[in-house]
Every structure is written in structure tokens, then in C-alpha cells.
C-alpha positions as CSV (number, residue, x, y, z in Angstrom):
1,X,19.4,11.6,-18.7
2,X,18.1,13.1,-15.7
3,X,14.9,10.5,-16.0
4,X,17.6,7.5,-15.7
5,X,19.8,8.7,-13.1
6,X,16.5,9.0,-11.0
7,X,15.0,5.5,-12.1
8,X,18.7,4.1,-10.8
9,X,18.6,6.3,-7.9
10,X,15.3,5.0,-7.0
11,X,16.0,1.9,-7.9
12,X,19.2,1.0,-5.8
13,X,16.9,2.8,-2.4
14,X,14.3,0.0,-2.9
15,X,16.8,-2.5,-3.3
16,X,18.5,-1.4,-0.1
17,X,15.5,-0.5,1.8
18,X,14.7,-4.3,0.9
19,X,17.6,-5.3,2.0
20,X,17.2,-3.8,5.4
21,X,14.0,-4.8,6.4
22,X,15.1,-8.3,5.3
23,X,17.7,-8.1,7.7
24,X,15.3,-6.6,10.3
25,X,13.0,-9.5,10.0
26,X,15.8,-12.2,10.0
27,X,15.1,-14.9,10.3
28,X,11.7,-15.6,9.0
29,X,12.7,-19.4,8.1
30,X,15.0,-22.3,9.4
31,X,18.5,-21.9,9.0
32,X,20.6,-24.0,7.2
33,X,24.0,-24.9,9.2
34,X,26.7,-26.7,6.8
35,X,29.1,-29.1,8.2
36,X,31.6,-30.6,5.2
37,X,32.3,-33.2,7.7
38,X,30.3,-37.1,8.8
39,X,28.7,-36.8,11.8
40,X,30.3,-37.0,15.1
41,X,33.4,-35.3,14.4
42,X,34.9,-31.8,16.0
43,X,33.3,-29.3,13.4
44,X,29.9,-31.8,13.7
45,X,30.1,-31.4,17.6
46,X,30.5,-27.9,17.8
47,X,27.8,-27.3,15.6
48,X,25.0,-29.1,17.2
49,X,26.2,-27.8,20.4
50,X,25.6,-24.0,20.0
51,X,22.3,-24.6,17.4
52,X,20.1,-24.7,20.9
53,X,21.1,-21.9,21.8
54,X,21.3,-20.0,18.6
55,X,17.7,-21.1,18.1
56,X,16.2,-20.3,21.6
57,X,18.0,-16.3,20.9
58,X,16.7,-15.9,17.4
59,X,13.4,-18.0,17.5
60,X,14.2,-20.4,14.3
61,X,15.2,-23.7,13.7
62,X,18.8,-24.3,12.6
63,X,19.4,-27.3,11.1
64,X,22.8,-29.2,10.4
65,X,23.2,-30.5,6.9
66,X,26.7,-32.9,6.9
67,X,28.3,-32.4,3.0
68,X,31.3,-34.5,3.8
69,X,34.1,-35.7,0.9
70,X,36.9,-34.0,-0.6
71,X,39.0,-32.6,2.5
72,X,36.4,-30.7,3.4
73,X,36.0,-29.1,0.1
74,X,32.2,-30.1,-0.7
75,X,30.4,-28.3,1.5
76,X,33.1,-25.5,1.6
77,X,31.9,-25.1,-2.2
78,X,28.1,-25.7,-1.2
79,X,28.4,-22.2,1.6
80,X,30.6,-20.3,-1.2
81,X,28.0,-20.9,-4.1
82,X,25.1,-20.2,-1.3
83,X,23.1,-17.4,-1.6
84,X,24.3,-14.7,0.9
85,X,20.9,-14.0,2.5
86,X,22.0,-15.4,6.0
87,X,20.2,-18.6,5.5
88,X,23.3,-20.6,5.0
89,X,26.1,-21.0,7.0
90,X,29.1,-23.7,7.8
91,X,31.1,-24.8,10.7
92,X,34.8,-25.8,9.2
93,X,38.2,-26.6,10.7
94,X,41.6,-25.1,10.1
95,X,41.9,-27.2,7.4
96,X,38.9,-26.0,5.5
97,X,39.3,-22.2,6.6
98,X,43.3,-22.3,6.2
99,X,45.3,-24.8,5.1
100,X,43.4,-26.2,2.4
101,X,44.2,-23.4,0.8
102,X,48.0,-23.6,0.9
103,X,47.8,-27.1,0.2
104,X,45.9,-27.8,-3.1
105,X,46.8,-26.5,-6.4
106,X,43.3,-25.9,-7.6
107,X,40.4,-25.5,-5.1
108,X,36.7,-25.2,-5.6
109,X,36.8,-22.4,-3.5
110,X,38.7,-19.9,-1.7
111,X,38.9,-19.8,1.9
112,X,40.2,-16.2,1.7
113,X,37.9,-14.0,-0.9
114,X,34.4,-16.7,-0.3
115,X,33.3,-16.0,3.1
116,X,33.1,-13.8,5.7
117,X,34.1,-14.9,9.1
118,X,31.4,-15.0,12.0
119,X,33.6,-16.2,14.9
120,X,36.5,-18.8,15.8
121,X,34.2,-20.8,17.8
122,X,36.6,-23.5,19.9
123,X,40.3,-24.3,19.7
124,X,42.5,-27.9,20.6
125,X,46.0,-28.4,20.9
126,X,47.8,-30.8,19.2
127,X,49.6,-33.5,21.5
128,X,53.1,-35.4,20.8
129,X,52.3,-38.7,21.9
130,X,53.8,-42.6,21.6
131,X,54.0,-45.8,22.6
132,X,55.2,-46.5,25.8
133,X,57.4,-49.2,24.3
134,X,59.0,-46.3,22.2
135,X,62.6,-45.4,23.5
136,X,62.3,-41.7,23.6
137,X,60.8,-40.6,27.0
138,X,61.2,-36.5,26.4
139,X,61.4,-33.9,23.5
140,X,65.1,-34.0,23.7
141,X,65.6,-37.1,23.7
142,X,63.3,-37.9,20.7
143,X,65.7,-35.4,19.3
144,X,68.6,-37.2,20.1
145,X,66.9,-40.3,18.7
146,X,66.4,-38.7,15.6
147,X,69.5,-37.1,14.6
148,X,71.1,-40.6,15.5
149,X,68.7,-42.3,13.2
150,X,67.5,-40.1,10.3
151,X,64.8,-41.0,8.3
152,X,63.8,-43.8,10.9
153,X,61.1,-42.2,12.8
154,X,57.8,-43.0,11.7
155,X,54.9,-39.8,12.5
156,X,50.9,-41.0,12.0
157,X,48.6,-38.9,11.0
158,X,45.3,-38.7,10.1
159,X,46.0,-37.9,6.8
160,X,47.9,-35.6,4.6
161,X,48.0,-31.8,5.0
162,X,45.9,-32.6,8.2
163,X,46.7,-30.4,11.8
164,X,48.8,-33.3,13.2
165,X,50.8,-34.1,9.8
166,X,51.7,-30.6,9.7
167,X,52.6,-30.3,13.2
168,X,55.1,-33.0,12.5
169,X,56.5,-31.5,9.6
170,X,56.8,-28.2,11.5
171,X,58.1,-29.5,14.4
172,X,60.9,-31.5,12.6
173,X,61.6,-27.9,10.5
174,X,61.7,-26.0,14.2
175,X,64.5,-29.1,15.5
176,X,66.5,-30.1,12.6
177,X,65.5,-33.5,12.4
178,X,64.1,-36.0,9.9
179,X,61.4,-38.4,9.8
180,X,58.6,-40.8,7.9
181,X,55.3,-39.6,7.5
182,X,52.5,-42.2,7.6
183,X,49.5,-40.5,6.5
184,X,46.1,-42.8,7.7
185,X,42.4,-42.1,6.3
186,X,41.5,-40.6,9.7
187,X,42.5,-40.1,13.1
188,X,41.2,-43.4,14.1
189,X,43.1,-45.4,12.5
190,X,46.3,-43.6,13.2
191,X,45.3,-44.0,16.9
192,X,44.6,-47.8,16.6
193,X,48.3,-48.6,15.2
194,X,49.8,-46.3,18.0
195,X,48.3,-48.0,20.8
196,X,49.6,-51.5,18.7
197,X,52.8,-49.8,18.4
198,X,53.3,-50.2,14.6
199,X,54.2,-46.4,14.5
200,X,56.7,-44.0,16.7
201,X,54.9,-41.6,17.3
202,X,52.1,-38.9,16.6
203,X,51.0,-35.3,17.2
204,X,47.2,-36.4,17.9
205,X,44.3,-34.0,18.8
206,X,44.2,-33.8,23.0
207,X,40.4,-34.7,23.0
208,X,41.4,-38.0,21.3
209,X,44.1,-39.5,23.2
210,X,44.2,-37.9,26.3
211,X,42.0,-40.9,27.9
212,X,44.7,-43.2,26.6
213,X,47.5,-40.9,28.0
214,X,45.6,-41.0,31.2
215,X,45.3,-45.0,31.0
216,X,49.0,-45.4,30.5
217,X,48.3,-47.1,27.1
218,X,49.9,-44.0,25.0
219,X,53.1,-41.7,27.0
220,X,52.8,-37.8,26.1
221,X,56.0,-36.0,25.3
222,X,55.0,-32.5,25.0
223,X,51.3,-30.1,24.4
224,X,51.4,-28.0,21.1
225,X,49.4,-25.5,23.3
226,X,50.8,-22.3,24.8
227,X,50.2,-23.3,28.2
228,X,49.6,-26.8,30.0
229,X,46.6,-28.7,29.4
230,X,45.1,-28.4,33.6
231,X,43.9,-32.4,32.7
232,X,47.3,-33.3,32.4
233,X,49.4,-30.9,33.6
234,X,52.5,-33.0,34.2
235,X,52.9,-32.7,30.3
236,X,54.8,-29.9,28.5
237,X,54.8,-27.3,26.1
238,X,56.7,-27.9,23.4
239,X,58.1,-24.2,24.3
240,X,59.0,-25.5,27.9
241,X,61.0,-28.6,25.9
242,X,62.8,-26.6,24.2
243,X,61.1,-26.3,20.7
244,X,60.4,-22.4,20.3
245,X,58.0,-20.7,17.8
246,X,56.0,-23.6,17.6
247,X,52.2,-23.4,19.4
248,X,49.4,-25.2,17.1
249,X,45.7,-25.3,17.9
250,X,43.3,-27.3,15.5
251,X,40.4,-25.2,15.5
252,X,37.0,-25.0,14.6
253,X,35.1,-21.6,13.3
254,X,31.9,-20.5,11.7
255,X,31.4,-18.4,8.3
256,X,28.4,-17.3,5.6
257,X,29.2,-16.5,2.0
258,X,30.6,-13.3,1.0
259,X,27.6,-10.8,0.2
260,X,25.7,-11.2,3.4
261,X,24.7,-8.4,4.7
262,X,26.4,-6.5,7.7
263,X,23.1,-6.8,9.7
264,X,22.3,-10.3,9.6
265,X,26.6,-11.1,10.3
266,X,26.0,-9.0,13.4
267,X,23.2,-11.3,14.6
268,X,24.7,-14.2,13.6
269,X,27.6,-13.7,15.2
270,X,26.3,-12.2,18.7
271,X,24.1,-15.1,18.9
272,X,27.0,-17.5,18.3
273,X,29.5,-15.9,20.9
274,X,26.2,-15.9,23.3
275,X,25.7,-19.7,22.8
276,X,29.5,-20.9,23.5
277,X,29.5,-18.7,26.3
278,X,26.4,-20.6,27.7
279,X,27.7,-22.1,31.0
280,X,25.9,-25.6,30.0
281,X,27.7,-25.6,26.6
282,X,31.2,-24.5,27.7
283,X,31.2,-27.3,30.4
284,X,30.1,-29.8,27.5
285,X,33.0,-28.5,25.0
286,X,35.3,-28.4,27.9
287,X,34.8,-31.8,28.6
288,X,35.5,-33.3,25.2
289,X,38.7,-31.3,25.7
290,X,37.8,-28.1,23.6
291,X,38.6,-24.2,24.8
292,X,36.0,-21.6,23.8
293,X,37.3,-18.6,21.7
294,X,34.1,-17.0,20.7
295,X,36.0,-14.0,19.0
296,X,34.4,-11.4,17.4
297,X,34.3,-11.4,13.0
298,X,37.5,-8.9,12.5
299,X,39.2,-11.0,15.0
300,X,38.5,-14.3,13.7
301,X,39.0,-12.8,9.8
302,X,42.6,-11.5,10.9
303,X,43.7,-14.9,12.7
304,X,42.8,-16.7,9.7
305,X,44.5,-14.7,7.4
306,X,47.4,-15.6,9.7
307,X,47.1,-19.4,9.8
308,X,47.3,-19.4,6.0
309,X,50.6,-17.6,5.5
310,X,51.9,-19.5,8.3
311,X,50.8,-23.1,7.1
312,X,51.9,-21.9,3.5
313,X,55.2,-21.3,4.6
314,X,55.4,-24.8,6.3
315,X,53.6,-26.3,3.3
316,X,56.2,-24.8,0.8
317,X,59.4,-25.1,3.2
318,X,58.3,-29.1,3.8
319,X,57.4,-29.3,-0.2
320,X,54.4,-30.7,0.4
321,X,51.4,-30.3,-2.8
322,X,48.3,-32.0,-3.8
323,X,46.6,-31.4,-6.1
């Protein structure tokens, strides 16, 4: 007996002494950076921004691998079946990360028990916006509009469950009103029939409208943000309009597969936070109308534990299931 307790004993040391000089070494090969998205998107964007700089700290390559389809769920399922050996990882939204998982029935993975969070990388507020042909010139008086005309409202979005359906449906839970949803297969498309005016209205992404709000071809109503967007800072918070408990962000964050080990989460990590704080890259992401978060792992693991109990809560309250 005492033979095998000291084969396992000796055992499990060479399997963590492996273990550690793996991490010591990392990386010895290129780096494998998931985005369940097509190119050119916000998760795409924010990946190839910080992979410079993540490659001139650690000395590799890191390359970007697009597994779109599914809401997301693809290449969600490609990280969580990975092996944890920091060699994978993926840059997802708050829908991958949080609300897909108050929204499906059965999903092919689990945003909460796959992965362990590296860092909330860059955040967006959502933006009430509509035609300027569209009566309603304030939050209170869309509010007056729609408790005078229930059901008649129509809300694009870029599709269901998406950030700016769900601010809708939260926003018409926080002020008592009703409302259509018209759910489009992307935020392009939604865009396209609000500057034709074939919908009311829309809570888009402030990167993607703003230079229409600047234009004059789109008015903006109110900034899901917690303070005033400083491009267009005559427009405000939903909290200033009235509309309390309600500040959304769409948001974009980076996580490896549950197993990984401490070591290589550390360098992954402090080399991610050190590349979005690059002067060169926060001007960039500023410009396309993103705010760099760069939090730390426990702080990006606790927000997102948040975001899923509060966009469960909405899900449920506006009964809301795919499956």
C-alpha cells in the first residue's frame, strides 16, 4: 500500500512539475484566438486590435480563427471543448458570455461553468434612436406616444435576444409601455429601414449610428450609458429622461476553457489589459466608439455572473425563449 500511495504521490509531482514548466515556457507556439463572429464585427475588431500587442509582449503569433453561426454558439463550443493549455482562446460579446445563456433552452455550452474569464476588454452603450419623421422628439414623449397607442410602436433590432432587442424590452418593462418587436438578421439591416423610416424606432449600438445621428439622418432620444457620450453630448441618459435602473453596455470580453492553468491566465490576461491600455490602440477603439475596461479576471468573472441574472430576469419577465 505504501508502494502505491508513493507511485501516486510521485506521479501527480511530475504531472504538476510538468505543468509548471509548461506554463513557464508559455508560449512556445502560435496562439489560437477564436472569434464566433464574420469578420469585421465588434468582437472581430477588438480582437485583431490587441493581437499586436499581445504578440510583441509574449513573442508568438496569435492568430484569429472566425467560427461564426448559431448566435455565437459555434465557436463558443469550439473554446469550451478546447484543450485548456492556453493555446486557445475567444473574444465573445454579451450575448455569447451572458445572455445566450438565459435565452436558449439547450445550449452547447455554458457560459457560466466553461470558461474562465481573462478580462472585459471594451464596452458600448446602446442608443435610442428614430427617424426624424417620427413624432416623438424626447423619452417622455415617446412615452406619451405609447401609452396613447399601445401595441403600435414598432422597435428594430438586430435580431432576437440581441443587446438592442433586450434594451427595448427592458426599457418598455422600466416605463409601462408596450410595443412591436421587429427582429432583423443583423444590425444592418435594421439600420437601413430606420434611415427609410419603415420602423419607429431602435436602441442601436452608438458606434453604428452615431454618424447618422451626427448627419441629421437618424434623431437620438436618450444614451443607455451611465454618463453622456462626450461625441454627442447634447443627448441623454436614459437616467437624466427619466427612465431609472436602466444603464446597458454591449460589451466585448476575452476567456480560455476551464482547466487552464493559473499561470498561463495571469499572462494572458496581463498582456491583454497591457495591449488595450496601449495609447495607439485605445485611440483606435475610441474612435469606432468603444471605452476600454481592461478589468482584471475576478472582476470580469463577477460582472458577468451579473449580466446573466439580470438579462434572465428580463428574459423571463418579457417571456421571451428560443430554443
Amino acid at each position: 500500500m505504501k508502494k502505491l500511495i508513493s507511485a501516486i504521490a510521485t506521479a501527480s509531482l511530475t504531472v504538476l512539475g510538468g505543468t509548471a514548466a509548461h506554463a513557464a515556457n508559455y508560449p512556445e507556439k502560435p496562439v489560437t484566438v477564436i472569434v464566433p463572429f464574420v469578420p469585421g464585427g465588434s468582437s472581430d475588431i477588438t480582437a485583431r486590435s490587441v493581437m499586436p500587442g499581445m504578440q510583441k509582449l509574449l513573442g508568438q503569433t496569435f492568430v484569429a480563427e472566425n467560427k461564426p453561426g448559431a448566435n455565437s454558439a459555434i465557436g463558443a463550443q469550439a473554446l469550451a471543448r478546447s484543450t485548456p493549455d492556453g493555446y486557445t482562446m475567444m473574444v465573445g460579446s454579451i450575448g455569447t458570455f451572458a445572455i445566450n445563456e438565459a435565452l436558449y433552452k439547450e445550449l452547447s455550452y455554458n457560459p457560466s461553468k466553461d470558461f474562465i474569464y481573462l478580462t472585459q476588454a471594451v464596452r458600448n452603450p446602446n442608443i435610442l434612436v428614430a427617424p426624424p419623421s417620427f413624432p416623438p422628439n424626447t423619452v417622455a414623449e415617446l412615452v406619451e406616444y405609447a401609452k396613447k397607442n399601445p401595441d403600435q410602436i414598432s422597435y428594430a433590432s438586430s435580431g432576437t435576444g440581441s443587446s438592442d432587442h433586450l434594451s427595448a424590452i427592458l426599457f418598455r418593462q422600466r416605463t409601462g409601455t408596450t410595443g412591436v418587436d421587429v427582429p432583423y438578421r443583423g444590425g444592418a439591416a435594421a439600420i437601413a429601414d430606420l434611415l427609410g423610416a419603415q420602423v419607429n424606432v431602435s436602441f442601436q449600438n452608438l458606434g453604428a449610428v452615431q454618424k447618422h445621428v451626427q448627419a441629421g439622418k437618424l434623431k437620438a432620444l436618450a444614451i443607455t450609458g451611465s454618463e453622456r457620450s462626450p461625441d454627442l453630448p447634447d443627448v441623454p441618459t436614459l437616467g437624466e429622461a427619466g427612465v431609472k435602473d436602466m444603464v446597458v453596455y454591449s460589451w466585448q470580453g476575452f476567456a480560455v476553457p476551464k482547466g487552464t492553468p493559473a499561470p498561463i491566465v495571469k499572462t494572458l490576461s496581463e498582456s491583454l489589459r497591457t495591449s488595450l491600455r496601449d495609447p495607439g490602440v485605445t485611440k483606435t477603439l475610441n474612435g469606432l466608439g468603444f471605452e476600454v475596461v481592461a478589468n482584471t479576471p475576478e472582476e470580469f468573472a463577477k460582472f458577468q455572473q451579473e449580466e446573466v441574472a439580470r438579462w434572465k430576469k428580463v428574459i423571463k419577465d418579457g417571456g421571451i425563449e428560443l430554443q
